[in-house]
C-alpha atoms as an extended CHARMM CRD file, in Angstrom:
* protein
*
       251  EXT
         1         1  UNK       CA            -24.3260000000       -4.3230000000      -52.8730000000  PROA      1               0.0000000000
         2         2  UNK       CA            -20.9550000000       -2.7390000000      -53.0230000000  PROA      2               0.0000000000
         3         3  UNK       CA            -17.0800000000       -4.1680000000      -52.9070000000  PROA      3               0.0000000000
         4         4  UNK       CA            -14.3770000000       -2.6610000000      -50.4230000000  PROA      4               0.0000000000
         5         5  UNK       CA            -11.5730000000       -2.9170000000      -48.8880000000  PROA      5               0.0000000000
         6         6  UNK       CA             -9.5110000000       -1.5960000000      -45.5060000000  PROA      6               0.0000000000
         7         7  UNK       CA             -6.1890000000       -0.3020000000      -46.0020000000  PROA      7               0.0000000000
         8         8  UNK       CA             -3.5100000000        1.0430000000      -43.2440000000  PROA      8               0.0000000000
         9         9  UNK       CA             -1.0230000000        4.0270000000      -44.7480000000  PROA      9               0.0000000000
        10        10  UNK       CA              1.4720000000        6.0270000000      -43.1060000000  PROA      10              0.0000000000
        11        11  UNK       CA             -0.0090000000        8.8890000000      -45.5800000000  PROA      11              0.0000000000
        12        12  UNK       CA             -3.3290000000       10.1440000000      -46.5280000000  PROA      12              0.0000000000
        13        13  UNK       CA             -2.5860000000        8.9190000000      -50.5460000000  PROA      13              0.0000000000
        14        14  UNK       CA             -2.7910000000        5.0440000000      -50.8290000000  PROA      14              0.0000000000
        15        15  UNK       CA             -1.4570000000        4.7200000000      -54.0700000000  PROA      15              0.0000000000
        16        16  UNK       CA              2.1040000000        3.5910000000      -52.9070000000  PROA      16              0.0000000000
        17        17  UNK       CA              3.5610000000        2.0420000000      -50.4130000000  PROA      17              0.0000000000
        18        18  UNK       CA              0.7210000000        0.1720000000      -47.5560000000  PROA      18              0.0000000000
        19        19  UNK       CA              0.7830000000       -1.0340000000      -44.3040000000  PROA      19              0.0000000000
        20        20  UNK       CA             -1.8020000000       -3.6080000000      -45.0290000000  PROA      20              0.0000000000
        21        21  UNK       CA             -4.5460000000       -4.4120000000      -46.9050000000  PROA      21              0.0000000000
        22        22  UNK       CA             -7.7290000000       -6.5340000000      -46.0900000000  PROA      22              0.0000000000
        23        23  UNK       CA             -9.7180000000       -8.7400000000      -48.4000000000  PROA      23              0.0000000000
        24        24  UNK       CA            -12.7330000000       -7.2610000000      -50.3450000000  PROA      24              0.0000000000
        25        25  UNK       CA            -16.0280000000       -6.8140000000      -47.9360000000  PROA      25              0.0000000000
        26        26  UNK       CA            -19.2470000000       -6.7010000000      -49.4360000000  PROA      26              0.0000000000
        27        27  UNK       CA            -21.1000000000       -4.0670000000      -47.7320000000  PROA      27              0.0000000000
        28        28  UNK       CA            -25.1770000000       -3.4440000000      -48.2640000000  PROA      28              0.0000000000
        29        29  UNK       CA            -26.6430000000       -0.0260000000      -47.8660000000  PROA      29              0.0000000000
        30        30  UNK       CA            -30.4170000000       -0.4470000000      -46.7790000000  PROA      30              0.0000000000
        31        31  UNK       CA            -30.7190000000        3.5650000000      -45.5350000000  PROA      31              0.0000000000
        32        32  UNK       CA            -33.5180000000        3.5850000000      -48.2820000000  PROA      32              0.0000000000
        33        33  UNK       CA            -35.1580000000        1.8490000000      -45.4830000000  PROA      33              0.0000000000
        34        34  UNK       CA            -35.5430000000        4.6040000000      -43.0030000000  PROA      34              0.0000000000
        35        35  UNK       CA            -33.8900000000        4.5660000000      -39.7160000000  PROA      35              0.0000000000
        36        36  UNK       CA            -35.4130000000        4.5670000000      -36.0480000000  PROA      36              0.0000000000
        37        37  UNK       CA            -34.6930000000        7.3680000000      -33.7670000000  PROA      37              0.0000000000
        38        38  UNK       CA            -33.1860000000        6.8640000000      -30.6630000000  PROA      38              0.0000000000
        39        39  UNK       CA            -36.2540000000        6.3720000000      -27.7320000000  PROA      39              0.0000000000
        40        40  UNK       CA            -35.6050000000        8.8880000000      -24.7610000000  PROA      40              0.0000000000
        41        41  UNK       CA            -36.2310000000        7.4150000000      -21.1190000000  PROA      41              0.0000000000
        42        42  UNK       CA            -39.1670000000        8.2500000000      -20.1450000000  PROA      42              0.0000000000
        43        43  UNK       CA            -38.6900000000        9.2310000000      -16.6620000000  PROA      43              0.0000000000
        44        44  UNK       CA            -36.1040000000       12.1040000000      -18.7810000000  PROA      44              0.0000000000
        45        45  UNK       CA            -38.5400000000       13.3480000000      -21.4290000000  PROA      45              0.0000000000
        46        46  UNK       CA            -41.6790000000       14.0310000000      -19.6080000000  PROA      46              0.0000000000
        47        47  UNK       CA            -42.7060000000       17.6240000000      -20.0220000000  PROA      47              0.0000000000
        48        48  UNK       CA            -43.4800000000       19.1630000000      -16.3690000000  PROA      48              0.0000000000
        49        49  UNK       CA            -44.4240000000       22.5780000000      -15.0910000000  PROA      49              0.0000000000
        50        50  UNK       CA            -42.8790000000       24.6100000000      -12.6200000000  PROA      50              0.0000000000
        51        51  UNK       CA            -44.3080000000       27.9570000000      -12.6020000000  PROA      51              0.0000000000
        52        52  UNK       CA            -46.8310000000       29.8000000000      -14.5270000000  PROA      52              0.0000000000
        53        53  UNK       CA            -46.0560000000       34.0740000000      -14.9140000000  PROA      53              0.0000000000
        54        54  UNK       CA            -48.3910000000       35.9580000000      -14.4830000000  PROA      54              0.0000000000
        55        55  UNK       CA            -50.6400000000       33.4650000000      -12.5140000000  PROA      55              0.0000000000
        56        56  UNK       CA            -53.9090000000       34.9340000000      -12.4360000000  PROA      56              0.0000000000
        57        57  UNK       CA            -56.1980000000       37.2290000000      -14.8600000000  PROA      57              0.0000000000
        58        58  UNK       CA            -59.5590000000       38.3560000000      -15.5790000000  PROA      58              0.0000000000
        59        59  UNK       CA            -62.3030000000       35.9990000000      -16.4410000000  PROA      59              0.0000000000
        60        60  UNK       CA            -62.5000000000       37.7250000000      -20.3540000000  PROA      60              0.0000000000
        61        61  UNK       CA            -58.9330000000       36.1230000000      -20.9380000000  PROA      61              0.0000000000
        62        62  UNK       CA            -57.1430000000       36.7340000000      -23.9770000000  PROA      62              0.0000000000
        63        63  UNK       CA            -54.1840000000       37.7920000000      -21.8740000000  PROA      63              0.0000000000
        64        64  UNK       CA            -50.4240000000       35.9570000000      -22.5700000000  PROA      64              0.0000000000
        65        65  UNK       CA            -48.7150000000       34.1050000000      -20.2790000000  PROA      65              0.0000000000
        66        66  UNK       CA            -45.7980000000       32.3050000000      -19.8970000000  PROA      66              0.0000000000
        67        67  UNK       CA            -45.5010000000       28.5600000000      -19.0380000000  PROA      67              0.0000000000
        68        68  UNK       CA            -42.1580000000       27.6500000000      -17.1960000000  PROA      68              0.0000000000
        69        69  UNK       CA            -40.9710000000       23.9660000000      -16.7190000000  PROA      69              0.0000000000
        70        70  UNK       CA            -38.8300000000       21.5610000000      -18.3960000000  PROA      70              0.0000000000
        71        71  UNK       CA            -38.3990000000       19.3360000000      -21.8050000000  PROA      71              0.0000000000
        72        72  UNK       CA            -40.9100000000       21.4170000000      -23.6770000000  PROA      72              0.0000000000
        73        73  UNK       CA            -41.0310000000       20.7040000000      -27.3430000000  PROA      73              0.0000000000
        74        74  UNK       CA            -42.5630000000       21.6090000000      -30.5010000000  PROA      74              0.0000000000
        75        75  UNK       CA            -46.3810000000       20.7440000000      -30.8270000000  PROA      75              0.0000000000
        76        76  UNK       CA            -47.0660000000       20.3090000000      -27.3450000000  PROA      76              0.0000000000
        77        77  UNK       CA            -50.2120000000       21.9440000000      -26.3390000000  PROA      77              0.0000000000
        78        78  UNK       CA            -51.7870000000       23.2880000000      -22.9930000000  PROA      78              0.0000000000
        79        79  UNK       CA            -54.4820000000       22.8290000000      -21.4990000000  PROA      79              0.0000000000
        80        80  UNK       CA            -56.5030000000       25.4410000000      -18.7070000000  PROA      80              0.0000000000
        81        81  UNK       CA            -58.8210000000       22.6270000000      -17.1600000000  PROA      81              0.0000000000
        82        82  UNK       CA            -60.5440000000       20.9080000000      -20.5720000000  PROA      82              0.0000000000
        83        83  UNK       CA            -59.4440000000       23.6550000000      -22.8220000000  PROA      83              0.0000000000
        84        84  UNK       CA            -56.6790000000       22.7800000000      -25.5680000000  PROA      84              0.0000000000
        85        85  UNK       CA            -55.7100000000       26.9120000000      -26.0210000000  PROA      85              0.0000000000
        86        86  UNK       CA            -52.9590000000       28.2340000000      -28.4780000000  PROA      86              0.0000000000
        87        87  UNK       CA            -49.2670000000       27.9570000000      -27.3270000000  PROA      87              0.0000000000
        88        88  UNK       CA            -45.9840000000       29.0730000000      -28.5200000000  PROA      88              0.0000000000
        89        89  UNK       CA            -42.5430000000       27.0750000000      -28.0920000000  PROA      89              0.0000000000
        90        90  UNK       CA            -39.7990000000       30.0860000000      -27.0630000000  PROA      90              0.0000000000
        91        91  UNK       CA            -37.5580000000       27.5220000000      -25.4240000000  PROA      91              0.0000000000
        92        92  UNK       CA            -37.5230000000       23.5840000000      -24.2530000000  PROA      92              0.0000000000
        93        93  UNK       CA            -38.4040000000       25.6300000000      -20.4730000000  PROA      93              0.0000000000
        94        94  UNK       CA            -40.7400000000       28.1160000000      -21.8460000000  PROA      94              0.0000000000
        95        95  UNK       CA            -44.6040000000       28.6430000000      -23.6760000000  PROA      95              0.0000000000
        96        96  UNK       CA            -46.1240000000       31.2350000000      -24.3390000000  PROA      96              0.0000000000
        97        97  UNK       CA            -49.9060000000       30.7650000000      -24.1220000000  PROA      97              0.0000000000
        98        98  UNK       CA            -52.9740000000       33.2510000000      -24.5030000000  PROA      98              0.0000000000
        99        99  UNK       CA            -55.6310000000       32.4100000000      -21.3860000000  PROA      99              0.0000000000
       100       100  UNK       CA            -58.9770000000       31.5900000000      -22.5230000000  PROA      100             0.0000000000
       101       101  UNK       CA            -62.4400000000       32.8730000000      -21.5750000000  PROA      101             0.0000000000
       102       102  UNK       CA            -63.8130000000       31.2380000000      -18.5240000000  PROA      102             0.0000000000
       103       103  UNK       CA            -67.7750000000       31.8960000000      -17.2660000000  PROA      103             0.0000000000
       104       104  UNK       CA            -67.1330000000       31.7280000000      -13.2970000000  PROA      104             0.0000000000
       105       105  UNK       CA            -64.0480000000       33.0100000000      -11.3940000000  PROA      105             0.0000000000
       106       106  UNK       CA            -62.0140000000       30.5770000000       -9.6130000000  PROA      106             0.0000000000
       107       107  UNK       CA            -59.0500000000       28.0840000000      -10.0040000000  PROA      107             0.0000000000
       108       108  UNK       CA            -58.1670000000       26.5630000000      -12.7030000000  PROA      108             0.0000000000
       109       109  UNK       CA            -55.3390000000       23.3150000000      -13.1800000000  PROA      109             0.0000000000
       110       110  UNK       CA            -53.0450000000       23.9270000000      -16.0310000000  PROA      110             0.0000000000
       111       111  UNK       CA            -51.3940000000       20.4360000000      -18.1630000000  PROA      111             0.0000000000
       112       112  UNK       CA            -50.0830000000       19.7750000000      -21.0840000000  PROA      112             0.0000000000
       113       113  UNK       CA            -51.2940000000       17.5630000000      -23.6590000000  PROA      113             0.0000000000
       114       114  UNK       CA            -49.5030000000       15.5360000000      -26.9260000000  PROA      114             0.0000000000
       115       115  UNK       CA            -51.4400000000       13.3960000000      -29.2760000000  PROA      115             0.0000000000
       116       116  UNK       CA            -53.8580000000       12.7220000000      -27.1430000000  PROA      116             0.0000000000
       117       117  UNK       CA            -51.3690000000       11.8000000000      -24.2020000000  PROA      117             0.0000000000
       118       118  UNK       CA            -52.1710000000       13.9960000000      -21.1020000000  PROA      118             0.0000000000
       119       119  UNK       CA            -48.5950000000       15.5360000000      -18.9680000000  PROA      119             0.0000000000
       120       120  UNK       CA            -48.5060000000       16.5540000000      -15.6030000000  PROA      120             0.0000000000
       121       121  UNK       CA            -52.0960000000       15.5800000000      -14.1290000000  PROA      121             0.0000000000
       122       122  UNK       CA            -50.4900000000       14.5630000000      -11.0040000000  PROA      122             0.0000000000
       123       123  UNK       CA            -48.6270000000       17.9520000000      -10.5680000000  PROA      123             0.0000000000
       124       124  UNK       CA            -50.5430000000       20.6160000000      -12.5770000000  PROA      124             0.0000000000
       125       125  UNK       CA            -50.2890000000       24.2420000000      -12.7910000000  PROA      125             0.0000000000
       126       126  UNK       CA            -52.9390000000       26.4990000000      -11.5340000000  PROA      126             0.0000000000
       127       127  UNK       CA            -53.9920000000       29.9980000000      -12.7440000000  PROA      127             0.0000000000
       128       128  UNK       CA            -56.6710000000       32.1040000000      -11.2390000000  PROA      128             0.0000000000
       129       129  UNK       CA            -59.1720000000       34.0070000000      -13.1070000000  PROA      129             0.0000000000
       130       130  UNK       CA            -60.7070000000       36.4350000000      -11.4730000000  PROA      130             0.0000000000
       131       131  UNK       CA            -64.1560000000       38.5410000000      -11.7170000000  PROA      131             0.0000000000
       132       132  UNK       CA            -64.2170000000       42.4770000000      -12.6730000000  PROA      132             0.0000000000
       133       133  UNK       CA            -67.2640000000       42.1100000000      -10.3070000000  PROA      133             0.0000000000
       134       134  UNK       CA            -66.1870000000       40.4970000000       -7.6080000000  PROA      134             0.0000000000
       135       135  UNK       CA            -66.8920000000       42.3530000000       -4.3190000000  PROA      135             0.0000000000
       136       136  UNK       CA            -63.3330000000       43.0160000000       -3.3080000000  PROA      136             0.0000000000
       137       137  UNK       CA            -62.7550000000       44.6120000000       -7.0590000000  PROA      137             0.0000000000
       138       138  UNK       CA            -65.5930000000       46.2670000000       -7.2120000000  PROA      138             0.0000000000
       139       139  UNK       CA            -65.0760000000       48.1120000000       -4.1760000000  PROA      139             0.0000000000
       140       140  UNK       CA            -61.2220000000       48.9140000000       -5.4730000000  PROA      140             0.0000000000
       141       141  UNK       CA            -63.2900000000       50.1350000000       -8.3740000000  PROA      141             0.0000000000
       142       142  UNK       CA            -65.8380000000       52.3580000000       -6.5640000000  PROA      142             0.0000000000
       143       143  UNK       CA            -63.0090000000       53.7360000000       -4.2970000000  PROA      143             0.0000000000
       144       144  UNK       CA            -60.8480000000       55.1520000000       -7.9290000000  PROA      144             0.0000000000
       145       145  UNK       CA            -64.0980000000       56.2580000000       -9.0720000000  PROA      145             0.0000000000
       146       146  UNK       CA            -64.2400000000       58.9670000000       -6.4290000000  PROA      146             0.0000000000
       147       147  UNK       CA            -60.4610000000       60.0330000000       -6.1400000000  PROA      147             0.0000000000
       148       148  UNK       CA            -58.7240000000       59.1420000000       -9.5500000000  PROA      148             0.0000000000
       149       149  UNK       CA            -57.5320000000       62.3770000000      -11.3750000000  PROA      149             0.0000000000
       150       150  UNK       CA            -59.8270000000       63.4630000000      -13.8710000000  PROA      150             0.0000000000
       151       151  UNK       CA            -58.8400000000       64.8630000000      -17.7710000000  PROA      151             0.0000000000
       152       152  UNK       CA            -61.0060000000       67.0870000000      -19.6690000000  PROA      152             0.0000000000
       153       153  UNK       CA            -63.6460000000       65.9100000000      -21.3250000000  PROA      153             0.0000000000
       154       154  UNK       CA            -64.0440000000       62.4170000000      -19.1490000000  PROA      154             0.0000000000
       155       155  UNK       CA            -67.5620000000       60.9550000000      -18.7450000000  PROA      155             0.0000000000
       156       156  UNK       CA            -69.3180000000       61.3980000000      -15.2410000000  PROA      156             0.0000000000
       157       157  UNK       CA            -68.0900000000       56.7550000000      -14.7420000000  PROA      157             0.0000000000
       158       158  UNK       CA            -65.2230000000       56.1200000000      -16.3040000000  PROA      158             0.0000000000
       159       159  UNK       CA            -64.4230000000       52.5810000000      -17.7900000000  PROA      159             0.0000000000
       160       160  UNK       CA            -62.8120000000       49.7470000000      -15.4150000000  PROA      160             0.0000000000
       161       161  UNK       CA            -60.3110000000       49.3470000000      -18.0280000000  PROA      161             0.0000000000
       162       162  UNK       CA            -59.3390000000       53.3950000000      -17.8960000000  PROA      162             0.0000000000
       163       163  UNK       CA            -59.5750000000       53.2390000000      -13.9400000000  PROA      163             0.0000000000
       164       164  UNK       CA            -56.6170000000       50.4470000000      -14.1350000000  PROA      164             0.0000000000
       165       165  UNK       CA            -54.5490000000       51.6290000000      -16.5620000000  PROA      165             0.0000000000
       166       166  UNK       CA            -54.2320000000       55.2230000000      -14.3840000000  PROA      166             0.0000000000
       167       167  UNK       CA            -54.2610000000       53.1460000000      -11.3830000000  PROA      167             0.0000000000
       168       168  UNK       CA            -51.1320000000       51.2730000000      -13.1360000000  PROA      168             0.0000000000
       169       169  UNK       CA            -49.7470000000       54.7980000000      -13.5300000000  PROA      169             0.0000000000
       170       170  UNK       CA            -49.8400000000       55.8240000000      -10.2400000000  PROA      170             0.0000000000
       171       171  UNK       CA            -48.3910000000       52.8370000000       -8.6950000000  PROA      171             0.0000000000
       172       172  UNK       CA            -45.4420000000       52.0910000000      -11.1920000000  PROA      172             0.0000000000
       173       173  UNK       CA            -44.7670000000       56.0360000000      -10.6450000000  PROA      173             0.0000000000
       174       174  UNK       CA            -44.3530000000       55.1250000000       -7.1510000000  PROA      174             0.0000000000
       175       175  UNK       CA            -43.4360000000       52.2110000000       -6.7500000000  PROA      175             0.0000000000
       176       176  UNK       CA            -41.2010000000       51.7320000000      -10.1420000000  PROA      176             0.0000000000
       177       177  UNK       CA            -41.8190000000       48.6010000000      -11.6760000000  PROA      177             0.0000000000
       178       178  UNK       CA            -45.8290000000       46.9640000000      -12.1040000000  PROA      178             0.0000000000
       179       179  UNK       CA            -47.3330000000       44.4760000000      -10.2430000000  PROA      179             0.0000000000
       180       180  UNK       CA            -49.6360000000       41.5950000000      -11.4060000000  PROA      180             0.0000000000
       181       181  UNK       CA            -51.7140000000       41.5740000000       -8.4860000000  PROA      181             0.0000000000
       182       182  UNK       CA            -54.7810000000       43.2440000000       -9.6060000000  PROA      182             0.0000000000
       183       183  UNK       CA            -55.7810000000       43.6070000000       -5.5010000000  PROA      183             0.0000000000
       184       184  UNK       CA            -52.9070000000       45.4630000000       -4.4140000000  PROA      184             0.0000000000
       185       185  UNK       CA            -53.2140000000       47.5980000000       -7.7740000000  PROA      185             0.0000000000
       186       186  UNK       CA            -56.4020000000       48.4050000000       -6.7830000000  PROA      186             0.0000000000
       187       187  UNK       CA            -55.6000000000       49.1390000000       -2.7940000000  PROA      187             0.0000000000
       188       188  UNK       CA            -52.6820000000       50.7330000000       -3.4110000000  PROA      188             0.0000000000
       189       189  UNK       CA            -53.5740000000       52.6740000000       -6.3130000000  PROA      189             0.0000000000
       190       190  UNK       CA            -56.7900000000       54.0520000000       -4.1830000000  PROA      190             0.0000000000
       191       191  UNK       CA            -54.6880000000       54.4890000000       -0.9450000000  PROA      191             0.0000000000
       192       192  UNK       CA            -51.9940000000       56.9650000000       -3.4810000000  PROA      192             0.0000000000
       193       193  UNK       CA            -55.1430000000       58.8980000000       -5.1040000000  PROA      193             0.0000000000
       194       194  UNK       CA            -57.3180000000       59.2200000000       -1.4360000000  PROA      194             0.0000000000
       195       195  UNK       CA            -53.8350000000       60.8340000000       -0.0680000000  PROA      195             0.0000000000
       196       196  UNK       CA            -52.8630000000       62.9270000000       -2.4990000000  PROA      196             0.0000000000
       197       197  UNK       CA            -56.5070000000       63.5930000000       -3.4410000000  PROA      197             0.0000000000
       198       198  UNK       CA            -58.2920000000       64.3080000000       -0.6060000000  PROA      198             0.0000000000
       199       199  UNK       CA            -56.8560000000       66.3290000000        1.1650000000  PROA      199             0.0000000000
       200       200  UNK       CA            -57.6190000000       70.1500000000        0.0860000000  PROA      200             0.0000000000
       201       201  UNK       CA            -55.1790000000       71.9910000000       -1.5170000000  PROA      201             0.0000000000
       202       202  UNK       CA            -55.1560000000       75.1400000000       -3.4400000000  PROA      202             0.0000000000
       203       203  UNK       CA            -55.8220000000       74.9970000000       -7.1590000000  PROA      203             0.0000000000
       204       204  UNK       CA            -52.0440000000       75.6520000000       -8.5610000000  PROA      204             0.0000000000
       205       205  UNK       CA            -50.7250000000       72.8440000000       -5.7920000000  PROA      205             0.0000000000
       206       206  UNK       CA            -52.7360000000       69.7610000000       -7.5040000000  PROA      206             0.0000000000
       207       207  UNK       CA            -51.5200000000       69.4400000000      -10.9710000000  PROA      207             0.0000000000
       208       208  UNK       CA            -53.4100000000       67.4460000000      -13.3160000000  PROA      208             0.0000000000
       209       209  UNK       CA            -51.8100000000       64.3710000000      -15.0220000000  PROA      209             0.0000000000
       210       210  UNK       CA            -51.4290000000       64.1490000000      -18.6400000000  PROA      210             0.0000000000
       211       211  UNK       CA            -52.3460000000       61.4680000000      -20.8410000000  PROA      211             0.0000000000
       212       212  UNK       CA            -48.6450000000       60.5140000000      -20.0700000000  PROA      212             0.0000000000
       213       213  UNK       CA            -48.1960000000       56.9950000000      -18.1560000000  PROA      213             0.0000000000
       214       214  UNK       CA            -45.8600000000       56.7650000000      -15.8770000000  PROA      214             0.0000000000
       215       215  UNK       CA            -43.8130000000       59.7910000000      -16.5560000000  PROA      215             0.0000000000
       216       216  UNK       CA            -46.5990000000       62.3220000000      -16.6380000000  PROA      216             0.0000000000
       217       217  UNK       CA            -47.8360000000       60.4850000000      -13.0670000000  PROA      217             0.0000000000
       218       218  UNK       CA            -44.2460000000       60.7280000000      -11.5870000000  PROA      218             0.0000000000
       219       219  UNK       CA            -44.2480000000       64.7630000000      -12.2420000000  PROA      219             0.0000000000
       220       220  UNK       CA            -47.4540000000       65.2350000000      -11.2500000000  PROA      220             0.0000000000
       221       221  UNK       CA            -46.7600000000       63.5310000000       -7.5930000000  PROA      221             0.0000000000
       222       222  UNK       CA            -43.2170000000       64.9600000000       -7.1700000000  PROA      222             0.0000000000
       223       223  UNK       CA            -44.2460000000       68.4750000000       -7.8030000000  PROA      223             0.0000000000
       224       224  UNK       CA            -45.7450000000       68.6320000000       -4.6340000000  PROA      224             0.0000000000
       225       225  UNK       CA            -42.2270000000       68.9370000000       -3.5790000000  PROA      225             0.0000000000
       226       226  UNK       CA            -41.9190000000       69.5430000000        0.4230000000  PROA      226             0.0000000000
       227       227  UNK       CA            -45.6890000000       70.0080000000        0.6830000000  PROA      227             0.0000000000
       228       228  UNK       CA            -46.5450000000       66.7530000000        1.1720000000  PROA      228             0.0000000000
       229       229  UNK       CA            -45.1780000000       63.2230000000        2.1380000000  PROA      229             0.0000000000
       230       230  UNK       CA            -47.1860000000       60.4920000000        1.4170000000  PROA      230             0.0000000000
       231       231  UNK       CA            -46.5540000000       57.5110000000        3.2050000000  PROA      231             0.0000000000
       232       232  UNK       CA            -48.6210000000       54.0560000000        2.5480000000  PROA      232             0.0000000000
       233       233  UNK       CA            -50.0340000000       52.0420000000        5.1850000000  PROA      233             0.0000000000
       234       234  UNK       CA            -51.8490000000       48.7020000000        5.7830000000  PROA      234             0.0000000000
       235       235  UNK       CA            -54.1490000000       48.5760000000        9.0730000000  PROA      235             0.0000000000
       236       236  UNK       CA            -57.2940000000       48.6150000000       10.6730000000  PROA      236             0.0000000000
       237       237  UNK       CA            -58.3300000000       52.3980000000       11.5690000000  PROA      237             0.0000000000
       238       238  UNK       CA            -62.0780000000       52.9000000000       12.3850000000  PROA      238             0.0000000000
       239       239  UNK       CA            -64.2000000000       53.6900000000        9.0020000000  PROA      239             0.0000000000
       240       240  UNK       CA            -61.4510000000       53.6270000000        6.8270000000  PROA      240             0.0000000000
       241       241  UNK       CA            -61.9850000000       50.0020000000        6.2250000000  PROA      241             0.0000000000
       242       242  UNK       CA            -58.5850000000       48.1840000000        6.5170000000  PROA      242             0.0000000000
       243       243  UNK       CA            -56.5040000000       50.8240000000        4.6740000000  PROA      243             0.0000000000
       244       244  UNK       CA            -54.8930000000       54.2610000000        5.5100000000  PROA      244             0.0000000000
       245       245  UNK       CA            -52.8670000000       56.7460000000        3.9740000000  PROA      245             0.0000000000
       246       246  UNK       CA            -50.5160000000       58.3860000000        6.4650000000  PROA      246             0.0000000000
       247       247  UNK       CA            -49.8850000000       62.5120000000        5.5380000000  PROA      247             0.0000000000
       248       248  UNK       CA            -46.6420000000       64.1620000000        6.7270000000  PROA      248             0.0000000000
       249       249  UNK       CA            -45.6600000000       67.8180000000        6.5930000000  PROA      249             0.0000000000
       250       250  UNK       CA            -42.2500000000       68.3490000000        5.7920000000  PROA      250             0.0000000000
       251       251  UNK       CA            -42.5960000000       72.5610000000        5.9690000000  PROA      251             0.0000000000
């Protein structure tokens, strides 16, 4: 329990003149106590998700992704179906999760969980894992098999993971940026390698492509120079099964 007292000064010193003084207040300090914080409404501080990037990966998982939405906080987790999985707070709008294992391909609902206390069941996010065996993949897969370029000293199968990263070259040398779609990867990485590929060509015209990513795949396609024009198309065309790479002589 302390003493004091209000006084009104036309200066910051009191120790003259005053304005006015009141009579001594007895004041009692109980912050030893602890003090409640300020409850949020509800309706304002319910984390929600808007968008999951990328939304889909392969069944191994293991791969990040980002979780979009609002009034994210520290410790909240998430969940991919009954899964609690690692997560990382970057921002009140953003996670940053890594996608666990799943047996079976398919869709998956994506909420986020607190102390027990389950967020966004009525409006979930949804990923989509997806099989390296799945018939529409494997065929991408059998397709790159045949046409891919080939470096010295590569084994008679290469390794799905090898087959995507030089499809990945191929189409971010064309197309500039990558795509998450592991589909159009796949079709448009085959359609690139069947047309530039397939067609025969003397020896010194088809350079091989270096170790190199995207660089190394961008000089190896643009050194064809007014040979060839390669232009990508999506139909139906007799055996060719949906897909069809259109050739072009410029000469």
């Amino acid at each position: 329990m302390r003493r004091f007292q209000v006084v009104l000064s036309t200066t910051v010193n009191v120790d003259g003149h005053v304005l006015a003084v009141s009579d001594n207040m007895f004041v009692h300090n109980n912050s030893k106590h602890g003090r409640r914080a300020r409850r949020l409404d509800p309706s304002e501080a319910t984390p929600c998700i808007k968008a999951i990037s990328p939304s889909e990966g392969w069944t191994t998982g293991g791969a990040m992704v980002i979780i979009i939405g609002d009034n994210f906080f520290d410790g909240l987790q998430v969940v991919f179906g009954t899964m609690l999985v690692w997560s990382e707070l970057i921002t009140p709008h953003a996670i940053r999760v890594q996608t666990p294992p799943r047996h079976i391909p398919g869709v998956v609902e994506v909420t986020l969980s607190y102390k027990s206390k389950q967020f966004c069941k009525g409006a979930p996010g949804r990923f989509i894992y997806t099989a390296l065996n799945e018939p529409t993949i494997d065929y991408g897969f059998q397709r790159l098999q045949k046409v891919i370029p080939r470096h010295p000293g590569d084994p008679e199968r290469l390794a799905k993971e090898m087959l995507l990263k030089r499809a990945a070259d191929l189409v971010e040398a064309l197309y500039g940026t990558p795509h998450n779609n592991q589909d159009i990867i796949l079709k448009r990485a085959a359609d690139i390698a069947e047309a530039l590929y397939s067609v025969p060509r003397n020896p010194g015209q088809i350079p091989a492509l270096s170790s190199s990513p995207a660089h190394s795949a961008m000089m190896g396609i643009n050194s064809y120079g007014s040979q060839l024009g390669v232009s990508i198309s999506e139909s139906t065309q007799g055996n060719n099964q949906g897909k069809s790479a259109e050739l072009k002589d410029t000469q």
